[in-house]
C-alpha positions as CSV (number, residue, x, y, z in Angstrom):
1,X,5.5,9.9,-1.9
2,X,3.0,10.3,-4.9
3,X,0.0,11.4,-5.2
4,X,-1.6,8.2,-5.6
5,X,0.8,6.1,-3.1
6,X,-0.8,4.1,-0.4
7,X,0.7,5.6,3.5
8,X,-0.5,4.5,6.9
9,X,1.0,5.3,9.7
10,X,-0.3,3.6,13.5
11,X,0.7,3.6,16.8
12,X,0.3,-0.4,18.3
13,X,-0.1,-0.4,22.0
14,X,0.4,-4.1,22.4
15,X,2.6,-6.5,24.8
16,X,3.9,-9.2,22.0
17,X,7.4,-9.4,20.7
18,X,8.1,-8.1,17.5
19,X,8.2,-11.1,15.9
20,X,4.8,-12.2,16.3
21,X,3.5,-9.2,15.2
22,X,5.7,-9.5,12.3
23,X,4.6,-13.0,11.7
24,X,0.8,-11.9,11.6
25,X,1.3,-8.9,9.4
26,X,2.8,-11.1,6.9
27,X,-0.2,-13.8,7.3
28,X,-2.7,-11.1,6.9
29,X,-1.4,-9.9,3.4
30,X,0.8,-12.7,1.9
31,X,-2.9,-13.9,-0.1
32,X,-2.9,-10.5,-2.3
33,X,0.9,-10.6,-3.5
34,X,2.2,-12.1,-6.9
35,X,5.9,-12.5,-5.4
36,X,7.2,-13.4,-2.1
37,X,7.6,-11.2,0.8
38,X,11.0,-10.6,1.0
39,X,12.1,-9.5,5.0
40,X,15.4,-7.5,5.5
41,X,16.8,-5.9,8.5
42,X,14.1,-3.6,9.6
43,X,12.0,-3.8,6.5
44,X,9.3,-6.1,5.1
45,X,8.9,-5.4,1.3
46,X,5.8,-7.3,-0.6
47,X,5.7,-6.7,-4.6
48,X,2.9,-7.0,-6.6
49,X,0.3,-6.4,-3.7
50,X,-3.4,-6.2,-5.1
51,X,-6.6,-5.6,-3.5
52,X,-7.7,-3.5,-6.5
53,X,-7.2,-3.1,-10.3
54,X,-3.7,-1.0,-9.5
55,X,-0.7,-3.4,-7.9
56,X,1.9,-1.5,-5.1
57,X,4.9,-2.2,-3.7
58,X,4.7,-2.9,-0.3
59,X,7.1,-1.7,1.9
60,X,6.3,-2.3,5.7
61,X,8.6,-1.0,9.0
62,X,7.9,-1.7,12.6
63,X,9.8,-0.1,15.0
64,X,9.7,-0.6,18.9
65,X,8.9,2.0,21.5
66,X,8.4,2.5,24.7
67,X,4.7,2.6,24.7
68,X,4.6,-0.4,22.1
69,X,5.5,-0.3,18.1
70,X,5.2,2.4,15.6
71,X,4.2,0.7,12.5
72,X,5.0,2.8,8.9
73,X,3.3,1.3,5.5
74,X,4.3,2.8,2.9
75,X,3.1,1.5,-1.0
76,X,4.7,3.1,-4.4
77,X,2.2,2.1,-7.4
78,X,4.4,0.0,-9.8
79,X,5.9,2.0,-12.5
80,X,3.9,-0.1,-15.5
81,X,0.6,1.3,-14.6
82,X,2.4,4.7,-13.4
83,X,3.3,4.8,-17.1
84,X,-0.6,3.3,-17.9
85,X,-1.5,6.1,-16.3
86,X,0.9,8.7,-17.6
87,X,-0.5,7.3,-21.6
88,X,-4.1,7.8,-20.5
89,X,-3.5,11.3,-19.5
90,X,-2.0,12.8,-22.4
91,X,-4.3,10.9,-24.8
92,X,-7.0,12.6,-22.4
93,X,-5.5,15.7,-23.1
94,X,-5.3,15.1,-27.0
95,X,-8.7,13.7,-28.0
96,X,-10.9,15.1,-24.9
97,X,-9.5,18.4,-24.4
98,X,-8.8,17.6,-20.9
99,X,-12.0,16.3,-19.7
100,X,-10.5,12.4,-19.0
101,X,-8.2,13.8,-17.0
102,X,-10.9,13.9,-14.2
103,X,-12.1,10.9,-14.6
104,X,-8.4,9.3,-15.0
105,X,-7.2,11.1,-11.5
106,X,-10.2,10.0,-9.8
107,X,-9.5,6.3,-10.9
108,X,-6.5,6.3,-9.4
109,X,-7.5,8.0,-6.7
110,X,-10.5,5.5,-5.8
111,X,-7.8,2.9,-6.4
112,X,-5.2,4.3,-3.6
113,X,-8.4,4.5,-1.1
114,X,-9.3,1.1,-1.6
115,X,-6.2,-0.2,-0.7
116,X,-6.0,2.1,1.8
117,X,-9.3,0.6,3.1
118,X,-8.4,-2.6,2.7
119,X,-4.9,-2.2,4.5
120,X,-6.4,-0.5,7.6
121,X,-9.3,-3.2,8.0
122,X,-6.5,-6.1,8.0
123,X,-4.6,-4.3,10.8
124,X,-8.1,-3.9,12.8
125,X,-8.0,-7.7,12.6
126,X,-4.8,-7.7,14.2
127,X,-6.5,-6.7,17.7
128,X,-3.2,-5.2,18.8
């Protein structure tokens, strides 16, 4: 995991099947994807997810327990603006002698938090 990938990891302490759950995560986050969630075995994946100027890949696991569901998020930034990124950095290092690099890194950074942020908020809404 990067330094500016989005993880959350939660502990749901709820009586509903998996399924629901599963249904309402992907009702809570379907608005702020370019592509269609795509559900696999034990995996939901969701490309293209935006809350802020930097799009993720989504990549969400719920696994049962015996308290309730462990719930794992985990989003990789999408390797066009890692490479965005990667351009603005050694420019910053050519023509500012390494002062943009601050300002670059704390882009991102604010970026990652905001989804973070938003992510978290969603799942409050979940009241599981």
């Amino acid at each position: 995991m990067g330094l500016f990938d989005v993880g959350i990891r939660k502990e749901l302490k709820t009586q509903k099947d998996k399924t629901t759950i599963e249904a309402n995560i992907k009702e809570l986050i379907k608005d702020h994807s370019e592509n269609n969630i795509k559900d696999m075995d034990e995996t939901i994946t969701l490309e293209g997810f935006k809350t802020s100027i930097l799009k993720y890949n989504l990549s969400i696991i719920l696994n049962k327990t015996n308290k309730g569901f462990n719930l794992a998020i985990d989003g990789e930034l999408q390797q066009f603006y890692v490479l965005i990124l990667f351009v603005l950095i050694i420019l910053g290092i050519l023509f500012t002698f390494g002062i943009a690099i601050i300002f670059i890194v704390l882009f991102a950074y604010l970026q990652k938090r905001k989804t973070n942020q938003f992510l978290e908020k969603e799942l409050e809404k979940l009241n599981l």
